[in-house]
PDB file of N, CA, C and O in Angstrom:
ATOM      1  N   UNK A   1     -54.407  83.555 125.157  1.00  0.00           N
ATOM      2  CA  UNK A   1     -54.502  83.538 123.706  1.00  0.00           C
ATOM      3  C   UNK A   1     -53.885  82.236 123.176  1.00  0.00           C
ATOM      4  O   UNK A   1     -52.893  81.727 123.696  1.00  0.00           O
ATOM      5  N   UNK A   2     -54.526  81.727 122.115  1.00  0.00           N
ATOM      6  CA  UNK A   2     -54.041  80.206 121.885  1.00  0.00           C
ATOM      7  C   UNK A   2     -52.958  79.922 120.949  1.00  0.00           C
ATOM      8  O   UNK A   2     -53.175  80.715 120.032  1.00  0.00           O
ATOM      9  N   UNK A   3     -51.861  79.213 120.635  1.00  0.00           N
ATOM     10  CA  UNK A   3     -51.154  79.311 119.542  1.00  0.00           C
ATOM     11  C   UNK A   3     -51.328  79.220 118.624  1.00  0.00           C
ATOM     12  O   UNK A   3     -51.943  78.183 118.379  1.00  0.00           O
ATOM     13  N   UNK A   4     -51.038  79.997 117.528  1.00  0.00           N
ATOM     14  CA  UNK A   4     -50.899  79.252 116.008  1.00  0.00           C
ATOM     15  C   UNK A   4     -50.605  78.142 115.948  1.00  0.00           C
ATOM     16  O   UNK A   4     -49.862  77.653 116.800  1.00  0.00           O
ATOM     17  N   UNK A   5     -51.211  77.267 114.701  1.00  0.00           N
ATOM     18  CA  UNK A   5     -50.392  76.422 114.280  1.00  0.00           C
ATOM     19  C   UNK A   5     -50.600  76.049 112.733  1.00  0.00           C
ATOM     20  O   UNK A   5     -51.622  76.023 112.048  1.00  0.00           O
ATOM     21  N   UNK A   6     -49.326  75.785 112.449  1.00  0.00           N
ATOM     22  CA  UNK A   6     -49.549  76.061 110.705  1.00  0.00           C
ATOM     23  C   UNK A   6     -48.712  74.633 110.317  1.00  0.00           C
ATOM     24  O   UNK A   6     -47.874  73.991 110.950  1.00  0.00           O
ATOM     25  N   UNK A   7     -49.349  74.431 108.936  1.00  0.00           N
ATOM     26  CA  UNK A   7     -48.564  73.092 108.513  1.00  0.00           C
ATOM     27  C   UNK A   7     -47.851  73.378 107.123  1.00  0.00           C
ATOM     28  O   UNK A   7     -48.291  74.138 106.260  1.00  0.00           O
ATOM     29  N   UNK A   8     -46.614  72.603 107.048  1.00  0.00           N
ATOM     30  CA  UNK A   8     -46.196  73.229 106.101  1.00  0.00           C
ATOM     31  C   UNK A   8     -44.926  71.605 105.760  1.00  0.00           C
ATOM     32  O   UNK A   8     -44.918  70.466 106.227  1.00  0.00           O
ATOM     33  N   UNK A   9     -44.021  72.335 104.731  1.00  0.00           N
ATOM     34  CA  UNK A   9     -43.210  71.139 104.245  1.00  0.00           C
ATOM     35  C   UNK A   9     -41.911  71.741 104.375  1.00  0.00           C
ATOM     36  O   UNK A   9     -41.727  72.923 104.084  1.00  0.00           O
ATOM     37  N   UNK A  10     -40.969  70.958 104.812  1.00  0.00           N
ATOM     38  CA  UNK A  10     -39.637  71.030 105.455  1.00  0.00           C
ATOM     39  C   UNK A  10     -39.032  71.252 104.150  1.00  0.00           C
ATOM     40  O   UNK A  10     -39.140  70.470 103.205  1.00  0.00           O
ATOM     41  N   UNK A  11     -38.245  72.601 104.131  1.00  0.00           N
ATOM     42  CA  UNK A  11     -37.101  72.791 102.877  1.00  0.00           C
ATOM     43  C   UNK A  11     -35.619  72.578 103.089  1.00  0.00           C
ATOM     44  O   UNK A  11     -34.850  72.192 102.209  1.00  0.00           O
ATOM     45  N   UNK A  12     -35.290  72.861 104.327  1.00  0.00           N
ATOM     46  CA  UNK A  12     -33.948  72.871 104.506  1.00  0.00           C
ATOM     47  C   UNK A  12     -34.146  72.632 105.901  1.00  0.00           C
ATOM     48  O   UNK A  12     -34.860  73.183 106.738  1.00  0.00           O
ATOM     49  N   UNK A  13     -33.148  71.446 105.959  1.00  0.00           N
ATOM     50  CA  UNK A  13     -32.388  70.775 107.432  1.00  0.00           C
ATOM     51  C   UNK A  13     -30.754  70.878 107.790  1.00  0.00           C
ATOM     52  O   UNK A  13     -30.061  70.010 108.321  1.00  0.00           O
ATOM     53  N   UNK A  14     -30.385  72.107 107.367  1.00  0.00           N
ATOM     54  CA  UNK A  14     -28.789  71.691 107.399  1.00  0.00           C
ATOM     55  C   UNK A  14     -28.398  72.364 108.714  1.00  0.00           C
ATOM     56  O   UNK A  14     -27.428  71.846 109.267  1.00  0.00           O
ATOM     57  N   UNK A  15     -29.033  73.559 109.414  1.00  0.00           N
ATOM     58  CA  UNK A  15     -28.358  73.568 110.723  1.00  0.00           C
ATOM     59  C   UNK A  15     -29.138  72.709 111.738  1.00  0.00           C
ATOM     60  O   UNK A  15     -30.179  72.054 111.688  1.00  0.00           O
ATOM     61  N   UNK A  16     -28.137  73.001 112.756  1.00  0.00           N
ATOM     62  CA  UNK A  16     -28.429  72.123 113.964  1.00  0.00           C
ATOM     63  C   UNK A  16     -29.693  72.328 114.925  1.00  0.00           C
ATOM     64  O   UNK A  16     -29.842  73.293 115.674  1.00  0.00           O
ATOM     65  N   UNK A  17     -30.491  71.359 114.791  1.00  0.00           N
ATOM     66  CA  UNK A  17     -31.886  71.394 115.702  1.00  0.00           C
ATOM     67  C   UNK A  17     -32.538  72.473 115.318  1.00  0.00           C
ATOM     68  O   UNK A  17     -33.369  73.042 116.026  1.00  0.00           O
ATOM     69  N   UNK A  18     -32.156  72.889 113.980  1.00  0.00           N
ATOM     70  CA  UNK A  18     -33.446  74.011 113.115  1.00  0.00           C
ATOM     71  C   UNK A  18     -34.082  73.348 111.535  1.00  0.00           C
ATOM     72  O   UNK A  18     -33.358  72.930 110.631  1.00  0.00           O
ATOM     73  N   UNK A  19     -35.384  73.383 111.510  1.00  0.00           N
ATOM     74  CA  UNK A  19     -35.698  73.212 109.794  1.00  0.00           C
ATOM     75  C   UNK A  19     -36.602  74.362 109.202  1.00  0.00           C
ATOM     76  O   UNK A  19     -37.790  74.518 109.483  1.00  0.00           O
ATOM     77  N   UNK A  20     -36.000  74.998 108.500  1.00  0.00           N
ATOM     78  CA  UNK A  20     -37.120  75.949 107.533  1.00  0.00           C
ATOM     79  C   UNK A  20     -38.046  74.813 106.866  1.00  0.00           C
ATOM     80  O   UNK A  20     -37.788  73.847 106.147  1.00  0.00           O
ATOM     81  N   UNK A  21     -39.567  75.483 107.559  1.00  0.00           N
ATOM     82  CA  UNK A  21     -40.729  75.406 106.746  1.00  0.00           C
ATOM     83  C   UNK A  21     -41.635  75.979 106.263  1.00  0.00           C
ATOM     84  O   UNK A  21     -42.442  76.717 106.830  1.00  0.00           O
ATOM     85  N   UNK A  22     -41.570  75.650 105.048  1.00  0.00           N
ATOM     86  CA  UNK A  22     -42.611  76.505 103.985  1.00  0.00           C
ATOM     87  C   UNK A  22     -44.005  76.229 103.967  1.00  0.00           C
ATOM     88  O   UNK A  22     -44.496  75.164 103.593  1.00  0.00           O
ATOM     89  N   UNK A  23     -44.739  77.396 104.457  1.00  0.00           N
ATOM     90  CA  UNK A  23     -46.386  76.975 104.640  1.00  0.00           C
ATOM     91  C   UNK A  23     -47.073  77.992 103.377  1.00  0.00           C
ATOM     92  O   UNK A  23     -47.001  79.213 103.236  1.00  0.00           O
ATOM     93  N   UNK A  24     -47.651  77.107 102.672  1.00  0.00           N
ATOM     94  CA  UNK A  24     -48.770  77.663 101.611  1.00  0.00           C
ATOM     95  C   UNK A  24     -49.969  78.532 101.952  1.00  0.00           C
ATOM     96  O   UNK A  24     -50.490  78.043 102.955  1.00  0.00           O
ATOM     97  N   UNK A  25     -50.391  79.222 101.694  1.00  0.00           N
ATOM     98  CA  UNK A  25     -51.881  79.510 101.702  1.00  0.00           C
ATOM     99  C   UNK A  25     -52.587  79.986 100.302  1.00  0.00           C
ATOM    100  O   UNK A  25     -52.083  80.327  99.232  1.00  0.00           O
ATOM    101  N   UNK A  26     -53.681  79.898 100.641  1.00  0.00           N
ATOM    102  CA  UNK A  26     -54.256  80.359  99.263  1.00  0.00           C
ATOM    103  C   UNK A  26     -55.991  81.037  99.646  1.00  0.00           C
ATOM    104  O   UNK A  26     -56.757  80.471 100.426  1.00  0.00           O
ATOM    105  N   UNK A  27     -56.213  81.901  99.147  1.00  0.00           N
ATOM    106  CA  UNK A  27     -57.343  82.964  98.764  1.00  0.00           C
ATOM    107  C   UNK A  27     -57.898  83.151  97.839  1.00  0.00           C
ATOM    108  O   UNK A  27     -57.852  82.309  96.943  1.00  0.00           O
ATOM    109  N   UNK A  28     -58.616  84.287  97.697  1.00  0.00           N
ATOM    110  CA  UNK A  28     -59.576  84.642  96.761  1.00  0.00           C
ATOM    111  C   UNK A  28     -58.816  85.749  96.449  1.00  0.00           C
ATOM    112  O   UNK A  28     -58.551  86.415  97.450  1.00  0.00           O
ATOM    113  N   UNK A  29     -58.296  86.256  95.238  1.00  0.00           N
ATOM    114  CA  UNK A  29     -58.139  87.618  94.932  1.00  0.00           C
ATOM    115  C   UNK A  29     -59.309  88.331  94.883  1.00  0.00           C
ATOM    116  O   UNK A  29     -60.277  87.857  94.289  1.00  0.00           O
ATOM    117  N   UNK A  30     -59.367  89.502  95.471  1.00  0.00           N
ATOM    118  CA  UNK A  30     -60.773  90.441  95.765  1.00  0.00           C
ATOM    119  C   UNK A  30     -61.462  91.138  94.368  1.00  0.00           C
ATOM    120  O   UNK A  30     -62.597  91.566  94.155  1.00  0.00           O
ATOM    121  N   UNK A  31     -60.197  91.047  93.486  1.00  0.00           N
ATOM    122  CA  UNK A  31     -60.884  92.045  92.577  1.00  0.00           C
ATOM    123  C   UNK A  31     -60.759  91.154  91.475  1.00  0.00           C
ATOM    124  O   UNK A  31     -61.585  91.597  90.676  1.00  0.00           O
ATOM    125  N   UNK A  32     -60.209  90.144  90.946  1.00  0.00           N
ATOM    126  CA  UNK A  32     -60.143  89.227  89.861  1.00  0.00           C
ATOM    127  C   UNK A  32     -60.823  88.182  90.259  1.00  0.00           C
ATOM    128  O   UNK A  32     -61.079  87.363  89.376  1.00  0.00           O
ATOM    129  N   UNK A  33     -61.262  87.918  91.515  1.00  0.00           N
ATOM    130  CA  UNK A  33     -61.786  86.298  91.783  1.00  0.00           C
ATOM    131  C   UNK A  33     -60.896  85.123  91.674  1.00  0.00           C
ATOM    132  O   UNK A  33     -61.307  84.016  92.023  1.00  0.00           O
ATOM    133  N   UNK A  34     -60.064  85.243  91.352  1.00  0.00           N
ATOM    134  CA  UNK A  34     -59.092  84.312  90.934  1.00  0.00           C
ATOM    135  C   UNK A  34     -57.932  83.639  92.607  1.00  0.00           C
ATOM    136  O   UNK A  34     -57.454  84.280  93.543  1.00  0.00           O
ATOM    137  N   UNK A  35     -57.903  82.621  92.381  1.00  0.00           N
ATOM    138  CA  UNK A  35     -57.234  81.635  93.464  1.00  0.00           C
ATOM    139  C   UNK A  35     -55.684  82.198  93.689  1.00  0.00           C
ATOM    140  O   UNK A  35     -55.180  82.014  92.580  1.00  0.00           O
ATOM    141  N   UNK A  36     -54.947  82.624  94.304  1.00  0.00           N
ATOM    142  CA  UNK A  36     -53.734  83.176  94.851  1.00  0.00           C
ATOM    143  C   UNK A  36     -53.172  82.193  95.765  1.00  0.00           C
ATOM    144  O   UNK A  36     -53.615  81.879  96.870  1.00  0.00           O
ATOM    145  N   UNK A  37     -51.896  81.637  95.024  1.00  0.00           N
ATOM    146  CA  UNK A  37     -51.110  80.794  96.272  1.00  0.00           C
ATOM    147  C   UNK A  37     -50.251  81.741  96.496  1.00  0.00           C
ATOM    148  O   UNK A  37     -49.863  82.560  95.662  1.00  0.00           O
ATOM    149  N   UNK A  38     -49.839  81.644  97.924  1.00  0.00           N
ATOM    150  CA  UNK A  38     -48.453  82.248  98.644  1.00  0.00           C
ATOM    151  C   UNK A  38     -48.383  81.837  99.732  1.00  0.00           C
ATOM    152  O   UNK A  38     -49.245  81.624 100.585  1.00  0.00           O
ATOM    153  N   UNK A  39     -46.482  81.622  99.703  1.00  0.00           N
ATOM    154  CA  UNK A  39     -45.907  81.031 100.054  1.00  0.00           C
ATOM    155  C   UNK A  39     -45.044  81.800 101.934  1.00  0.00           C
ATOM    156  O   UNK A  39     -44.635  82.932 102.192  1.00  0.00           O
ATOM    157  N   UNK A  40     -45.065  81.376 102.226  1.00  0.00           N
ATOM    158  CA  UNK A  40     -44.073  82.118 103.752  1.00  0.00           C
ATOM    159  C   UNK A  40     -43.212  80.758 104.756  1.00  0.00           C
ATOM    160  O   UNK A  40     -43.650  79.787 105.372  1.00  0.00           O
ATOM    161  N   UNK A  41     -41.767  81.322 104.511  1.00  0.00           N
ATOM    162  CA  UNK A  41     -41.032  80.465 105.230  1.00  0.00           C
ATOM    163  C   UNK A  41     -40.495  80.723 106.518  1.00  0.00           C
ATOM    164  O   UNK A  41     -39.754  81.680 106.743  1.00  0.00           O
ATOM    165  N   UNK A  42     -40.891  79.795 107.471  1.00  0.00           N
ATOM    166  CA  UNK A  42     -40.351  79.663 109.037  1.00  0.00           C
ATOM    167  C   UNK A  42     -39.074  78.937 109.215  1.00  0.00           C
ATOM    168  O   UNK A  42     -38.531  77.949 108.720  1.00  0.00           O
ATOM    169  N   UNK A  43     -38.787  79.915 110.214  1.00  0.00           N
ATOM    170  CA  UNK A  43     -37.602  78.486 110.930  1.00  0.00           C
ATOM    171  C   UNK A  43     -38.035  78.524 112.316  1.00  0.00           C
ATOM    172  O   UNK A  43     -38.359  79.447 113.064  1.00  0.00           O
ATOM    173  N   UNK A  44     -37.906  76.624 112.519  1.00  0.00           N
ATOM    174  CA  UNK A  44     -38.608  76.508 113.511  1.00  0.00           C
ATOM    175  C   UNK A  44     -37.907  75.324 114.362  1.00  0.00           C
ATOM    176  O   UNK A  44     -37.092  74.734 113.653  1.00  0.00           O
ATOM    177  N   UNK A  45     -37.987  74.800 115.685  1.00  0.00           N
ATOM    178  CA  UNK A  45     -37.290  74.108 116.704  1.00  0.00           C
ATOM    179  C   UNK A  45     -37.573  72.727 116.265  1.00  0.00           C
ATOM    180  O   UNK A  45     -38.597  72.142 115.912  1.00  0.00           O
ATOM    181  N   UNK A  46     -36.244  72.371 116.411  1.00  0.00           N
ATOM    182  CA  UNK A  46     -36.816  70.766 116.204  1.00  0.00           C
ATOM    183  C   UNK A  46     -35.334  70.058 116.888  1.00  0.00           C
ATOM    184  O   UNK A  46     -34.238  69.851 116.367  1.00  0.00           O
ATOM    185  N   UNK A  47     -35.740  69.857 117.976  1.00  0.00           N
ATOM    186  CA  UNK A  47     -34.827  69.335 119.112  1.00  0.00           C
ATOM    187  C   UNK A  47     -33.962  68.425 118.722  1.00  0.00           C
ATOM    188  O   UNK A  47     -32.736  68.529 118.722  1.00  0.00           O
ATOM    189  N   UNK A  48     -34.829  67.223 118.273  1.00  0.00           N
ATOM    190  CA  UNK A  48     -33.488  66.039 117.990  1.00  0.00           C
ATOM    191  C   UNK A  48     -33.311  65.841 116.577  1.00  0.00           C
ATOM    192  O   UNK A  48     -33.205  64.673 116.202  1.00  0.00           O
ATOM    193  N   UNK A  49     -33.259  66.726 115.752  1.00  0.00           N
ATOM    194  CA  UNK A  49     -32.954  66.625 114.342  1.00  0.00           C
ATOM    195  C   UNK A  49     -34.100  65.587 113.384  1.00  0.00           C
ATOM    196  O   UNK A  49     -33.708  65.419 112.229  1.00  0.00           O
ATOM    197  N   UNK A  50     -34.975  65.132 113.612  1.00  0.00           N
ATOM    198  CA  UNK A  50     -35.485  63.856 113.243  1.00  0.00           C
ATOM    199  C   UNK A  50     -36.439  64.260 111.718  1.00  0.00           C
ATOM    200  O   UNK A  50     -36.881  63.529 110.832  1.00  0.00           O
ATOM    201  N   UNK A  51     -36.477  65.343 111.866  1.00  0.00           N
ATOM    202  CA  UNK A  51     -36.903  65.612 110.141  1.00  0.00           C
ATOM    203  C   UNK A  51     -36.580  66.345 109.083  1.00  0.00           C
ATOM    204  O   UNK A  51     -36.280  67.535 109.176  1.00  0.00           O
ATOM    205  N   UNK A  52     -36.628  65.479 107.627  1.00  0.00           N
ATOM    206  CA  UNK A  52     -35.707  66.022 106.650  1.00  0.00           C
ATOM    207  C   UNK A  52     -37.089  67.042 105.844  1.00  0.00           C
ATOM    208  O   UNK A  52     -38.197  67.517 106.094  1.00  0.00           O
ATOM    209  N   UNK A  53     -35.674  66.889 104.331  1.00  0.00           N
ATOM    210  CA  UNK A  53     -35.944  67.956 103.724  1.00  0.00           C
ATOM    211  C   UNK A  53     -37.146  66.851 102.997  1.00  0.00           C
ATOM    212  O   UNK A  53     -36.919  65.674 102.718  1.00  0.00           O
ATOM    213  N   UNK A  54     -38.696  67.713 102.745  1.00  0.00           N
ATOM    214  CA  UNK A  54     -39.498  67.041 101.757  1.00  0.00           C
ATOM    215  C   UNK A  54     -40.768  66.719 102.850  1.00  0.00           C
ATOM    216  O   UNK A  54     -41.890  66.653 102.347  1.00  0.00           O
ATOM    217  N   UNK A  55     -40.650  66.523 104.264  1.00  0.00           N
ATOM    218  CA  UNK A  55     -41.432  66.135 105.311  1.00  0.00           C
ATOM    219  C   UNK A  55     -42.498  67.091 105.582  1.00  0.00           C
ATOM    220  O   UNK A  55     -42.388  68.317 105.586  1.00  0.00           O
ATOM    221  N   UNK A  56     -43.583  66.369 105.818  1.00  0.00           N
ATOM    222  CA  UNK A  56     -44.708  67.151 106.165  1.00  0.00           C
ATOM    223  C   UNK A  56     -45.062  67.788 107.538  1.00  0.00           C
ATOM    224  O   UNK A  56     -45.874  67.067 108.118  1.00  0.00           O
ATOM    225  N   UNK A  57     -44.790  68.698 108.131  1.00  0.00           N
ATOM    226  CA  UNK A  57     -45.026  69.104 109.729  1.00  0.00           C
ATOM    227  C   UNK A  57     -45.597  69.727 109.915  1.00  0.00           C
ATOM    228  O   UNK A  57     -45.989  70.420 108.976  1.00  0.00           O
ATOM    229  N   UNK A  58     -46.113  69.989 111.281  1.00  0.00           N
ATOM    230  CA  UNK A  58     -46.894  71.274 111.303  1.00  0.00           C
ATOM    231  C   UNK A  58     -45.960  71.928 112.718  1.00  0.00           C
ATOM    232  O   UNK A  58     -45.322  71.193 113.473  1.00  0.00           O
ATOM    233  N   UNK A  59     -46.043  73.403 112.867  1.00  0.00           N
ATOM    234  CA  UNK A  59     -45.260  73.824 113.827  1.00  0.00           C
ATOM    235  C   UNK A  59     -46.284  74.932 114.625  1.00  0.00           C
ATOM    236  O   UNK A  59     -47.134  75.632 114.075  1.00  0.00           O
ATOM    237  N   UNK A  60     -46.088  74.907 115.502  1.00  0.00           N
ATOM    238  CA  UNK A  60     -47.034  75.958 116.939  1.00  0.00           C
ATOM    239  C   UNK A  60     -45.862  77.521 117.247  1.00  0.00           C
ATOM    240  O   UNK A  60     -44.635  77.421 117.263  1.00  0.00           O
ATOM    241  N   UNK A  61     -46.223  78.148 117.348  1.00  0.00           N
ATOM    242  CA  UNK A  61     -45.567  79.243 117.887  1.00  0.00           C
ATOM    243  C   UNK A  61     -45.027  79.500 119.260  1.00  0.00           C
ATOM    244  O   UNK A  61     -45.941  79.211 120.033  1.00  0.00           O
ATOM    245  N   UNK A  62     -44.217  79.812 119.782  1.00  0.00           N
ATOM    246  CA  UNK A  62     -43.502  79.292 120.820  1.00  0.00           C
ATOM    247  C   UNK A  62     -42.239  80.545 120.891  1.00  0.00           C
ATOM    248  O   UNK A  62     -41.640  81.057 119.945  1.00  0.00           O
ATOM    249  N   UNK A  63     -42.055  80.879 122.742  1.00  0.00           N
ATOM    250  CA  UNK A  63     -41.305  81.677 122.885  1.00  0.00           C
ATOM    251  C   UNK A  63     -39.773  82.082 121.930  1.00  0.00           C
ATOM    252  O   UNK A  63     -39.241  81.153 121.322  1.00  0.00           O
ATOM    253  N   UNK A  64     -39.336  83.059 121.880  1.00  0.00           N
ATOM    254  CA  UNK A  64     -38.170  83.195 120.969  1.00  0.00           C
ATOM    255  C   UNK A  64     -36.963  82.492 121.618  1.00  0.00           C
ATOM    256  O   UNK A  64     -36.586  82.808 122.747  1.00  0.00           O
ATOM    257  N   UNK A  65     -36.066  81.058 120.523  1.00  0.00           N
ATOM    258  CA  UNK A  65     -35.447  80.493 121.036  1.00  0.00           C
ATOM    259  C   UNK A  65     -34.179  80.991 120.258  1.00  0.00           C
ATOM    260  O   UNK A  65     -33.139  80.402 120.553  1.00  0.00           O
ATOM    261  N   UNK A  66     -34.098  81.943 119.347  1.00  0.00           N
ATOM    262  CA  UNK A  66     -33.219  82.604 118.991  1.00  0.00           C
ATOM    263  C   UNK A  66     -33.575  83.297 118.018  1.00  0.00           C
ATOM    264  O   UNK A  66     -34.684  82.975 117.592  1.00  0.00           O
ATOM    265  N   UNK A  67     -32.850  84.518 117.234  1.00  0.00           N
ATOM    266  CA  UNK A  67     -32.662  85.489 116.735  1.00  0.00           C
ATOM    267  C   UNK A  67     -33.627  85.172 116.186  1.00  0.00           C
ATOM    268  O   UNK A  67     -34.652  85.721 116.590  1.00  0.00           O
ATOM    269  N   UNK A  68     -33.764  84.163 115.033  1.00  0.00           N
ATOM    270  CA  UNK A  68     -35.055  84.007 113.907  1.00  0.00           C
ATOM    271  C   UNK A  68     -36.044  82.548 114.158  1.00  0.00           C
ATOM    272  O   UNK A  68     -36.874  81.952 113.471  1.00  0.00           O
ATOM    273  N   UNK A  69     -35.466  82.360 115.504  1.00  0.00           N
ATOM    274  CA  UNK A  69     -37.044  80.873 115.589  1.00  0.00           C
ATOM    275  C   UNK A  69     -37.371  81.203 116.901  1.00  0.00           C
ATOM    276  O   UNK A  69     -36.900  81.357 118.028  1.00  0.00           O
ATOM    277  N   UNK A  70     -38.684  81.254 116.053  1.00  0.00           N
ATOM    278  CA  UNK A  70     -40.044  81.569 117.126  1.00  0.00           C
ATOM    279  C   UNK A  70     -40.972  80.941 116.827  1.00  0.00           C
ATOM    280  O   UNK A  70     -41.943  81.399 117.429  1.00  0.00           O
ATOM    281  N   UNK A  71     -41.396  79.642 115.859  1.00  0.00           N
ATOM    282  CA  UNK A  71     -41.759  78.052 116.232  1.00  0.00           C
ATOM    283  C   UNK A  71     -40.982  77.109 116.583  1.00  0.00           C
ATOM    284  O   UNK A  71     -39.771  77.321 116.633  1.00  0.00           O
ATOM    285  N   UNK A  72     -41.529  75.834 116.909  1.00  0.00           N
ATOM    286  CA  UNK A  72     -41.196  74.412 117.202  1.00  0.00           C
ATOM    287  C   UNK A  72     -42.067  73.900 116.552  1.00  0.00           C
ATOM    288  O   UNK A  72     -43.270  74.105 116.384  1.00  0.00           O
ATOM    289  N   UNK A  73     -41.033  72.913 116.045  1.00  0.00           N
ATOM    290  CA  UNK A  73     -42.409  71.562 115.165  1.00  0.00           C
ATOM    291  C   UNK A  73     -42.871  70.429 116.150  1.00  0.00           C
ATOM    292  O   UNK A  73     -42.125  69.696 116.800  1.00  0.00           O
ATOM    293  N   UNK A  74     -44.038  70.425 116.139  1.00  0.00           N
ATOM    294  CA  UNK A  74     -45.247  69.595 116.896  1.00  0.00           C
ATOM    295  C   UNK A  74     -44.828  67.944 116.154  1.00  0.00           C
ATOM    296  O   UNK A  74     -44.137  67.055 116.652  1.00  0.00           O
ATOM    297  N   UNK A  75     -45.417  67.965 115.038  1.00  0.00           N
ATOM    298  CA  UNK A  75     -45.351  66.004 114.425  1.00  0.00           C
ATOM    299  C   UNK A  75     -45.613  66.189 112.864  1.00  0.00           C
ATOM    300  O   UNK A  75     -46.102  67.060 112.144  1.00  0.00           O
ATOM    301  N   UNK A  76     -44.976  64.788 112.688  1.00  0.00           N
ATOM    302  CA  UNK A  76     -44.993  65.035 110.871  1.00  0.00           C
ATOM    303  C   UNK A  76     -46.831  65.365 110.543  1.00  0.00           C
ATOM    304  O   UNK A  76     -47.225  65.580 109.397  1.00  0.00           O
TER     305      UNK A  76
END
């Protein structure tokens, strides 16, 4: 089975070799027709610290490297 991979924008870099990222999506509401953004935040691996808050990444899904990260970020 192949990994996810989702792109999203870095909100917070303050612990060590982790960044929460926030990935958008957006739809069709079924019964209004109308465009629906929502929002879902990851925390995800990022080995040598190298990206901040505001950065564009995308991250793959990847074995559990602790309690709440179960991505790694791939490249800005």
């Amino acid at each position: 089975m192949p990994k996810r991979i989702l792109t999203g924008v870095v909100t917070s870099d303050q612990n060590s070799q982790t960044v929460t990222v926030s990935v958008e999506r957006r739809f069709k509401h079924p019964l209004l027709h109308k465009t629906v953004r929502k929002s879902k935040k990851y925390r995800a691996h990022d080995q040598n610290d190298t990206f901040k808050v505001g950065d564009q990444v995308r991250i793959q899904e990847c074995a559990p490297k602790s309690k709440t990260k179960r991505w790694e970020v791939l490249e800005a």
